[in-house]
Backbone as numpy.savetxt, mean C-alpha at the origin, in Angstrom:
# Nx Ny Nz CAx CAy CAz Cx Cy Cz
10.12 -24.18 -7.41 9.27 -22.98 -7.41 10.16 -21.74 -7.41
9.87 -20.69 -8.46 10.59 -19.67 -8.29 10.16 -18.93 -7.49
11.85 -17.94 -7.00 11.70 -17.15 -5.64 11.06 -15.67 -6.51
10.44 -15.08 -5.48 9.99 -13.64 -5.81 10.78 -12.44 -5.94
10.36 -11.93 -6.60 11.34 -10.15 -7.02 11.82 -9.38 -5.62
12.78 -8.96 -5.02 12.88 -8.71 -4.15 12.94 -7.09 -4.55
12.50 -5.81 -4.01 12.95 -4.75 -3.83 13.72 -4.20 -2.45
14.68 -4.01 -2.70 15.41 -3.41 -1.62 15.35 -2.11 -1.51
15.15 -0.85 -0.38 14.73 0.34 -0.56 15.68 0.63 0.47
17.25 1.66 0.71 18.10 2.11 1.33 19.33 2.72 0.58
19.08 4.06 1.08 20.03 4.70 0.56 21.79 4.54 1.05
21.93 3.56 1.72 23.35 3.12 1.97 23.86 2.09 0.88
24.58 2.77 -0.24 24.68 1.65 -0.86 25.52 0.58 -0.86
26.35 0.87 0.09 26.59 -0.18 0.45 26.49 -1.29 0.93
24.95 -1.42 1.62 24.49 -2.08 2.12 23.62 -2.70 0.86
23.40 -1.95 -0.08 22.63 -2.10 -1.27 23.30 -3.14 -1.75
24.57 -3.22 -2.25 25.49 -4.00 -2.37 25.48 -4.95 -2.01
25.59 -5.39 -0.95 25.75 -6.24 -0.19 24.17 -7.71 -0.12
23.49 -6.47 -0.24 21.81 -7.70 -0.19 21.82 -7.68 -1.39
22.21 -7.19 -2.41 22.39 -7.41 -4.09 22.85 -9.09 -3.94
24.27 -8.64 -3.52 25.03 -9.83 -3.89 24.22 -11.11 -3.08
23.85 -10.56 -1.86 23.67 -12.51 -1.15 22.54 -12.76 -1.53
21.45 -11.84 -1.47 19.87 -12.12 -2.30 19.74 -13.11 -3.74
21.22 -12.68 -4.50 21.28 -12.92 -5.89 21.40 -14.02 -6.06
22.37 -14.50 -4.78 23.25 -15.92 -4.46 22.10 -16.76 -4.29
21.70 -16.00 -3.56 20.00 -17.02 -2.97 18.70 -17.60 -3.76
19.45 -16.79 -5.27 18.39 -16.89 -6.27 17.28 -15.75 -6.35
17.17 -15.12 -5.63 16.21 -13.54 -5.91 16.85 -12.92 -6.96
15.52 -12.41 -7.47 16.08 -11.18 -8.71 15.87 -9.80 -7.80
16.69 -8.88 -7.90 16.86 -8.27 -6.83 16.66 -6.86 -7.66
15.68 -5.70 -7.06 15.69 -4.51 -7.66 15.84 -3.17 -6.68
16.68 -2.20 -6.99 17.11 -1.49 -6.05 16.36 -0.11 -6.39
16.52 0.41 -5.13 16.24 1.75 -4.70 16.60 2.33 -3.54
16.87 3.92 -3.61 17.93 4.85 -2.77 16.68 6.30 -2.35
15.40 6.00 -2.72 14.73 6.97 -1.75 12.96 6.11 -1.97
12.04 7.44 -0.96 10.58 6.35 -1.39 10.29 6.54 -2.45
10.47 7.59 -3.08 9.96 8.00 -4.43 10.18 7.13 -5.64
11.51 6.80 -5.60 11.69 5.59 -6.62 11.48 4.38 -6.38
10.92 4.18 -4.87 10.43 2.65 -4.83 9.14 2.28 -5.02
8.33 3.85 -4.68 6.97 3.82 -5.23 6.87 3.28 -6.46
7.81 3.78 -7.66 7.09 4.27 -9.38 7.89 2.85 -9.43
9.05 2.00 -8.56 9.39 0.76 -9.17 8.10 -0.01 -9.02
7.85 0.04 -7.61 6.76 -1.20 -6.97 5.32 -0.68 -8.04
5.10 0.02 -8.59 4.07 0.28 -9.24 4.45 -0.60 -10.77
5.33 -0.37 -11.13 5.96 -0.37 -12.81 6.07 -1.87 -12.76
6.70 -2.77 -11.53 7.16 -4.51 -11.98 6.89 -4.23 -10.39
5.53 -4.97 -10.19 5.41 -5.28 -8.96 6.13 -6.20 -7.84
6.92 -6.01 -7.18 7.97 -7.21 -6.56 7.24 -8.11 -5.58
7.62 -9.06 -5.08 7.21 -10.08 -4.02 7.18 -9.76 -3.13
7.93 -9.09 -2.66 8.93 -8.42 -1.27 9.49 -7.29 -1.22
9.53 -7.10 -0.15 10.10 -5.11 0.03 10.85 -5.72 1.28
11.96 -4.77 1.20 13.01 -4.53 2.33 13.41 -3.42 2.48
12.49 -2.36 3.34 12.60 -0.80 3.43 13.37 -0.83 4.28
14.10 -0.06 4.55 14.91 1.00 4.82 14.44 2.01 5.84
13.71 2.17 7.09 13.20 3.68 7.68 13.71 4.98 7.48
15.03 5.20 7.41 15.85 6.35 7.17 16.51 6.41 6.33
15.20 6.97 5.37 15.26 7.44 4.03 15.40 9.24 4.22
16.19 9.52 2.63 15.97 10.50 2.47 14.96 11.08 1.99
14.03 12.32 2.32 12.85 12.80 1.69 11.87 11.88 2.22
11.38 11.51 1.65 10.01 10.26 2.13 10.28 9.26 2.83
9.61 9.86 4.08 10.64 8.58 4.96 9.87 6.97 4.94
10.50 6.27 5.53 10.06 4.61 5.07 8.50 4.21 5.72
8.17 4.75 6.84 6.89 4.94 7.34 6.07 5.95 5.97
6.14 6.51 5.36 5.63 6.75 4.52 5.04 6.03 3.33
6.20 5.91 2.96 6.35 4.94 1.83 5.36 3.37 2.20
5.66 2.92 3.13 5.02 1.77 3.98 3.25 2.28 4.04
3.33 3.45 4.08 1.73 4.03 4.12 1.01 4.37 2.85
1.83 4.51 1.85 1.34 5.01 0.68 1.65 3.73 0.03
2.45 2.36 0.00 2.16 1.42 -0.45 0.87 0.54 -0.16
0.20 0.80 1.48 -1.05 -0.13 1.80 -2.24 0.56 1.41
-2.32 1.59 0.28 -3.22 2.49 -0.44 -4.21 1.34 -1.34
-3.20 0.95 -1.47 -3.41 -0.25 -2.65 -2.73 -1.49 -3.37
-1.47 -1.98 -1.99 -0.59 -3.14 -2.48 -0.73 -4.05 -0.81
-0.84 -5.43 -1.03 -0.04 -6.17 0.40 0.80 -6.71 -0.34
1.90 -6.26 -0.85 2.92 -7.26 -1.33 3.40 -7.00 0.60
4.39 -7.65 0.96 4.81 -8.16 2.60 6.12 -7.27 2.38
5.89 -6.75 3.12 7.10 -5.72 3.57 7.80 -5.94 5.17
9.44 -6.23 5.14 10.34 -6.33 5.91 10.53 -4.93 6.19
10.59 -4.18 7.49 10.97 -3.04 7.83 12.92 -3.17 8.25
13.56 -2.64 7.59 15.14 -2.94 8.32 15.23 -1.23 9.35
15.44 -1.81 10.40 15.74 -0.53 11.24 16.83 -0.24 11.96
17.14 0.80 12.41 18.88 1.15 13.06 17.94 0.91 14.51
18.97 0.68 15.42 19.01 0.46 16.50 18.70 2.31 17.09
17.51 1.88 18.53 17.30 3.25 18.68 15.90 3.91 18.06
15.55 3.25 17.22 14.37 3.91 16.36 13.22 3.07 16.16
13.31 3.08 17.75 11.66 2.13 17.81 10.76 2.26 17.46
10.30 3.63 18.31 9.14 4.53 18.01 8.53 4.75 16.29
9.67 4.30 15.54 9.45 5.05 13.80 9.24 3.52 13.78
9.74 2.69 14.01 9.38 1.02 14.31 8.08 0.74 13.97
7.83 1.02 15.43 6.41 0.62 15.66 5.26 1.57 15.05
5.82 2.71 14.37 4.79 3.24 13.26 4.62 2.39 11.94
5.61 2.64 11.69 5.87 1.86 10.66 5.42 0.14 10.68
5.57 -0.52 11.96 4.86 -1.62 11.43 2.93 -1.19 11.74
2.66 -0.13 12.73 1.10 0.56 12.35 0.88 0.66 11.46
1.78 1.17 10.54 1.33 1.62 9.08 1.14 0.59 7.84
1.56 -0.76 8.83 1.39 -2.26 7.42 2.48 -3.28 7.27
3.68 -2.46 7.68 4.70 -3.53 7.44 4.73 -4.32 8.14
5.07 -5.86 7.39 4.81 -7.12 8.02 5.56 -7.38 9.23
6.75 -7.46 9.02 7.77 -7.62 10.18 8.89 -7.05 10.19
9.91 -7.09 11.24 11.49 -5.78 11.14 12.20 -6.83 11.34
13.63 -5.93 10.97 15.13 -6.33 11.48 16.06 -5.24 12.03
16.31 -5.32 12.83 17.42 -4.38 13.76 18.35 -4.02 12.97
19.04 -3.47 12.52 20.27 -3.11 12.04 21.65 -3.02 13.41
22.43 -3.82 13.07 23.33 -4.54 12.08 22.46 -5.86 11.89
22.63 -6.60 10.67 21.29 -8.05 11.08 22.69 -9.00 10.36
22.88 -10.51 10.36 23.11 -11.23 9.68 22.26 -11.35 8.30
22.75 -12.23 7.39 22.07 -12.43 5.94 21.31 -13.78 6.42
21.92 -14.74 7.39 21.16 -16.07 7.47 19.85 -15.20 8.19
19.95 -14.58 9.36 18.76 -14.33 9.82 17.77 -13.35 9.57
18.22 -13.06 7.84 16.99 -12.05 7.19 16.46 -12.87 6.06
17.34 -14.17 5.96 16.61 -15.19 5.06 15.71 -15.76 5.82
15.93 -15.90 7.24 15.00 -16.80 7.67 13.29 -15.55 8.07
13.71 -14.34 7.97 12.85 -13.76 8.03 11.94 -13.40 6.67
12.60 -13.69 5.83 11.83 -13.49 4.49 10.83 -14.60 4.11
11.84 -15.57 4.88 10.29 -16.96 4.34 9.44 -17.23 5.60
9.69 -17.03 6.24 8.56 -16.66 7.12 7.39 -15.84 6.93
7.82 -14.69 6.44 7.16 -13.42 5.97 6.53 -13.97 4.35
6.78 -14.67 3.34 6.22 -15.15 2.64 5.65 -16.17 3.16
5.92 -17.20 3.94 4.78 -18.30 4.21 3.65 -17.50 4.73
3.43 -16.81 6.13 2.81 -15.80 5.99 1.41 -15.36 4.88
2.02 -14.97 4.18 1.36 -13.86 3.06 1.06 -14.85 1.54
1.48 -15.89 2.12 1.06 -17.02 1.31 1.93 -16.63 -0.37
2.59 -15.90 -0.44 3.54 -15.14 -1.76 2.42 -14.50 -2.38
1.31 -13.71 -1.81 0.41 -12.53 -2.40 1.19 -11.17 -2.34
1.72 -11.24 -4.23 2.25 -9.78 -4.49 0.62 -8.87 -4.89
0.34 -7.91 -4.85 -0.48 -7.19 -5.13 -0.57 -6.56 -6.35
-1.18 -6.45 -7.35 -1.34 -5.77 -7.95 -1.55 -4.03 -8.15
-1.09 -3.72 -9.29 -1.63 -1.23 -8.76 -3.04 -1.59 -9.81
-3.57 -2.68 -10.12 -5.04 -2.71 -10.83 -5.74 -3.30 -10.18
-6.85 -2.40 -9.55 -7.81 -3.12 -8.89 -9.29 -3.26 -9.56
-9.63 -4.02 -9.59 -11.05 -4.54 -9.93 -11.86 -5.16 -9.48
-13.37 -4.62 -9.71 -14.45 -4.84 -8.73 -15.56 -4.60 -9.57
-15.98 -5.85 -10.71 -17.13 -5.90 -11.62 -16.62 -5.36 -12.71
-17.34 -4.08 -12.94 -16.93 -3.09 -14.05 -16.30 -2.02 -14.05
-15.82 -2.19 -12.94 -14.74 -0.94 -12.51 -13.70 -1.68 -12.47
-12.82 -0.66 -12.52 -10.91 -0.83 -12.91 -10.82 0.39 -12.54
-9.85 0.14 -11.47 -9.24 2.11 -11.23 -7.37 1.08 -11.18
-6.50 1.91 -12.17 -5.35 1.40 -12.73 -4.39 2.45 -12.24
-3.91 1.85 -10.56 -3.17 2.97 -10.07 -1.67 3.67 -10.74
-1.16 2.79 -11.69 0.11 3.20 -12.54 -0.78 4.27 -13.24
-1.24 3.82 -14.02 -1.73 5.04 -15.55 -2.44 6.03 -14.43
-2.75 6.29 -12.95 -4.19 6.66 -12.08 -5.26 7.20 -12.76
-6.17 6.38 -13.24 -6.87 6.08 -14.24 -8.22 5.09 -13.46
-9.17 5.62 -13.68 -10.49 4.65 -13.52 -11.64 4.79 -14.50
-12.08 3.35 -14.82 -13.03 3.26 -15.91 -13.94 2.20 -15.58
-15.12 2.70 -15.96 -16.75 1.74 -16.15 -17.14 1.21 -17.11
-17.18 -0.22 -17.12 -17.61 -0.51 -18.24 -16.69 -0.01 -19.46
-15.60 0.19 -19.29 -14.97 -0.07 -20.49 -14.29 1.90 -20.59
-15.29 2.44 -19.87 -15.29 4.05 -20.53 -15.04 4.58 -19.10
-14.04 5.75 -19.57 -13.38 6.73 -18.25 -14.03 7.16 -17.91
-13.29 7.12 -16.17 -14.81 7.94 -15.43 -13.43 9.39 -14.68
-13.74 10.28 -15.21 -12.91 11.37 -14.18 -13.46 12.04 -12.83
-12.17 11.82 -12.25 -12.30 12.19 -10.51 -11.22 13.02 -10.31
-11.64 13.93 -9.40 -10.84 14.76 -8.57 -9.71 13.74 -7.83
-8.82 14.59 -7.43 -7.75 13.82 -7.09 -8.30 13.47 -5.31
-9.08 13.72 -4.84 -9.75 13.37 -3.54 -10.88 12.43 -3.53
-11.60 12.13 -5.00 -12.57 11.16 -4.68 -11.73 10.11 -5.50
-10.51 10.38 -6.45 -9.60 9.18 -6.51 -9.30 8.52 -5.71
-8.90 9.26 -4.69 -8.24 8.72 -3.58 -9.14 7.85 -2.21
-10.24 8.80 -2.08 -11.69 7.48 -1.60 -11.72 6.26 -2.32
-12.15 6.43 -3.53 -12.21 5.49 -4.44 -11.05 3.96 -4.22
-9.78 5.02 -4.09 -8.62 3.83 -4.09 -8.73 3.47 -2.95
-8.98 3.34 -1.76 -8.47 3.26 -0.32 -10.32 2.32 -0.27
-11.14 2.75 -0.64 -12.17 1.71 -0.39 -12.26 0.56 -1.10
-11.44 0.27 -2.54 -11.68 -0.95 -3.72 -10.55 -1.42 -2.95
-9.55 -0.87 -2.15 -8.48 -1.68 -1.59 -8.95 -2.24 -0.52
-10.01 -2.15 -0.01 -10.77 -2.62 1.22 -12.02 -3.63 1.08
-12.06 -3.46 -0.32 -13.20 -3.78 -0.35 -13.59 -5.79 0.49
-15.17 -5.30 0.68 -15.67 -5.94 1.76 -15.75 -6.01 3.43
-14.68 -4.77 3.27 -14.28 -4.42 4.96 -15.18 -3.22 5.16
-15.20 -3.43 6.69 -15.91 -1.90 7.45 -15.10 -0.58 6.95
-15.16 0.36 6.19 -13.67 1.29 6.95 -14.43 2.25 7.35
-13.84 3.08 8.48 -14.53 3.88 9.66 -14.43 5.26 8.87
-15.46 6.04 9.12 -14.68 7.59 9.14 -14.18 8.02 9.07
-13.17 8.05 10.32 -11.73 8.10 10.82 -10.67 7.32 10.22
-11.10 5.93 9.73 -9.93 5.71 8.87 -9.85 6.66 7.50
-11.28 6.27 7.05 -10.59 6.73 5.81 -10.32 8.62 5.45
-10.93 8.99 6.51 -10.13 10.66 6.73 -9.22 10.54 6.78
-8.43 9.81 7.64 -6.94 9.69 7.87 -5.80 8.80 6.54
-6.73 8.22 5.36 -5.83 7.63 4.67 -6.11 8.54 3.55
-6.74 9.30 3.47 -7.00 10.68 2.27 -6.23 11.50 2.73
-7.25 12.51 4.01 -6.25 13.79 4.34 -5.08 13.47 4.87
-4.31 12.53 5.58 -3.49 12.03 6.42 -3.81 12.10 7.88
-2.62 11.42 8.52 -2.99 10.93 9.76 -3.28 12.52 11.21
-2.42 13.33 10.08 -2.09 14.25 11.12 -3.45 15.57 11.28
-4.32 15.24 10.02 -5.69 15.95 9.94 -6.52 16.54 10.90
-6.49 17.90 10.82 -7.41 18.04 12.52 -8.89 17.72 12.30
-9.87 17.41 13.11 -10.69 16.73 13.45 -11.42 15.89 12.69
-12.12 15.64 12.95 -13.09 14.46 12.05 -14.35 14.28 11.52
-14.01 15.64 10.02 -15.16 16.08 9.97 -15.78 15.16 8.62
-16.62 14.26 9.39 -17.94 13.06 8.80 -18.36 14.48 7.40
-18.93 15.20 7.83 -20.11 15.80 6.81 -19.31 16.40 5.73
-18.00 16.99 5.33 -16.84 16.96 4.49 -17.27 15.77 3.82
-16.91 14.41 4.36 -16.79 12.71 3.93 -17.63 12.76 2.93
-19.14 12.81 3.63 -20.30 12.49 3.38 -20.35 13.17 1.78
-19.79 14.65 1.83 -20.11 15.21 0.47 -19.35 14.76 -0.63
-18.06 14.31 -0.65 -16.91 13.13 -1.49 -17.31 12.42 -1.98
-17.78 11.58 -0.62 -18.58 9.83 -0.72 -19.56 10.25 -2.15
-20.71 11.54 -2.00 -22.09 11.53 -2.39 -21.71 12.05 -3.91
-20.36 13.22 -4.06 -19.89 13.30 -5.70 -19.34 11.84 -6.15
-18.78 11.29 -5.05 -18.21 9.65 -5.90 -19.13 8.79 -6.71
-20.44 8.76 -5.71 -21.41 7.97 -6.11 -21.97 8.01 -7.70
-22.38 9.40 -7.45 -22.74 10.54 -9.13 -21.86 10.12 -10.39
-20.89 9.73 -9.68 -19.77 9.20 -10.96 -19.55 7.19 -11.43
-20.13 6.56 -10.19 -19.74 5.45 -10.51 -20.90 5.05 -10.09
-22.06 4.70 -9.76 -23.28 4.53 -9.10 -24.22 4.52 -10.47
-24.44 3.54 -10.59 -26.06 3.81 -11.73 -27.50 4.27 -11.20
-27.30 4.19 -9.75 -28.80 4.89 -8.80 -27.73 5.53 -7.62
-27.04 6.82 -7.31 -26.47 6.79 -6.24 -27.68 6.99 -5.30
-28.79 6.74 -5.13 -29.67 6.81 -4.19 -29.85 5.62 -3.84
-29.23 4.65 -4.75 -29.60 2.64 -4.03 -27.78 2.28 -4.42
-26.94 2.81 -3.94 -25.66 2.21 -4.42 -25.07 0.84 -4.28
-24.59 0.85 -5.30 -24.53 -0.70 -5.45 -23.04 -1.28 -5.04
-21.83 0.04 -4.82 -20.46 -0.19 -4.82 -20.32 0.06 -3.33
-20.53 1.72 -3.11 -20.19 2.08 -1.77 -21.67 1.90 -1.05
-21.27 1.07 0.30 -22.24 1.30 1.04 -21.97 2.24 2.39
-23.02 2.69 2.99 -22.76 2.89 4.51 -23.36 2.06 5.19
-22.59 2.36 6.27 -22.70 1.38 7.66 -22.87 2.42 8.22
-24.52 2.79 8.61 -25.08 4.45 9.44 -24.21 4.56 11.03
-23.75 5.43 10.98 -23.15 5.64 12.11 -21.67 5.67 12.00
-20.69 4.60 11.35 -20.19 4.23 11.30 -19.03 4.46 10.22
-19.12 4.16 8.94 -18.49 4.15 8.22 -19.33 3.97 6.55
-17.99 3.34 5.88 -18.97 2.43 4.73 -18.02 1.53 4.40
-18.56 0.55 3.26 -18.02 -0.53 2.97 -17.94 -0.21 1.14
-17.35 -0.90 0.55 -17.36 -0.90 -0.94 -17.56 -2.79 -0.68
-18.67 -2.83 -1.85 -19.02 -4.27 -1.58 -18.25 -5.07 -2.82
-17.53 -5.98 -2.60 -16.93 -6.63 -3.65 -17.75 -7.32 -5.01
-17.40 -7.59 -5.59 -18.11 -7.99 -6.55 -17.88 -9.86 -6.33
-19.57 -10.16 -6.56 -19.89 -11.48 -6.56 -18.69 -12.62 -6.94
């Protein structure tokens, strides 16, 4: 059985180097990157198996990147962290990533963490195309279409849109999904803002947005995007 695409994300390249070479040995095809920005447009462009971020990145830090990848990917992400930087740790695994490694780590004991982390995740790389009936929203091109024909969205009910088809069949709260649009750091939690997004989204992808058939609410609560049969 072949092994999965590995992306490595750290701007030390020497260390880049280094998981190049033993990853390679190990049989991974191995693809690099030195900030989040280029690991985003890689992990979008040739989706990899595996991620091995880096937290202390330059510009976009790896808790980021880790947050803007669970938009719309579970490929299984290894967090590698320096000693000392718990706290960005334990955001960062809040924010999705599967499991860490301390920095300095051995190579035997980040192999044994990688297949773990794939048995795990059962080797589910994710796709940036999600689909749900007759919708396709195609996060590379960021692009969504019905039935065959484009549907245009503001870059805020894109972003509902993406964060609920990535959910789809789950509760998501209010509060989550305020916090995975506006971000985490958003002051309060204003539902009736939501409500008016949610109600232009509908207008656009909804054949009755008065009986919707994609997004539902859960009164009180949240809503759901219901998967397709």
């Amino acid at each position: 059985m072949s092994k999965p695409q590995v992306l490595v994300v750290d701007d030390d390249r020497q260390i880049c180097r280094a998981l190049l070479v033993g990853l390679t040995k190990q049989g991974y095809d191995v693809q690099l990157a030195t900030s989040g920005e280029e690991a985003l447009d890689l992990a979008v462009e040739a989706p990899p198996g595996l991620i091995l971020l880096d937290l202390g990145l330059p510009g976009m830090s790896g808790v980021d990147v880790c947050r803007e990848l669970r938009q719309w990917s579970r490929v299984p992400i290894i967090v590698l962290s320096a000693q000392g930087e718990d706290r960005t740790k334990v955001a960062a695994l809040d924010s999705g990533a599967d499991d860490y490694l301390t920095k300095p780590f051995g190579l035997e004991e980040l192999f044994a963490h990688m297949r773990a982390v794939l048995r795990r995740t059962k080797d589910e790389a994710a796709s940036p195309v999600l689909l749900n009936g007759a919708l396709r929203l195609d996060h590379a091109a960021h692009a969504v279409t019905l039935d065959g024909q484009p549907v245009s969205l503001t870059r805020t009910q894109y972003e509902l849109l993406r964060y609920l088809m990535a959910h789809a069949g789950k509760l998501v709260t209010y509060r989550a999904l305020i916090a995975a649009v506006w971000g985490p750091n958003y002051e309060g939690d204003d539902t009736r803002n939501l409500r008016v997004f949610i109600a232009q989204l509908r207008r656009k992808i909804e054949s009755d947005p008065t009986a919707p058939s994609y997004i539902l609410t859960m009164s009180g609560v949240g809503y759901r995007f219901r998967p397709e049969p």
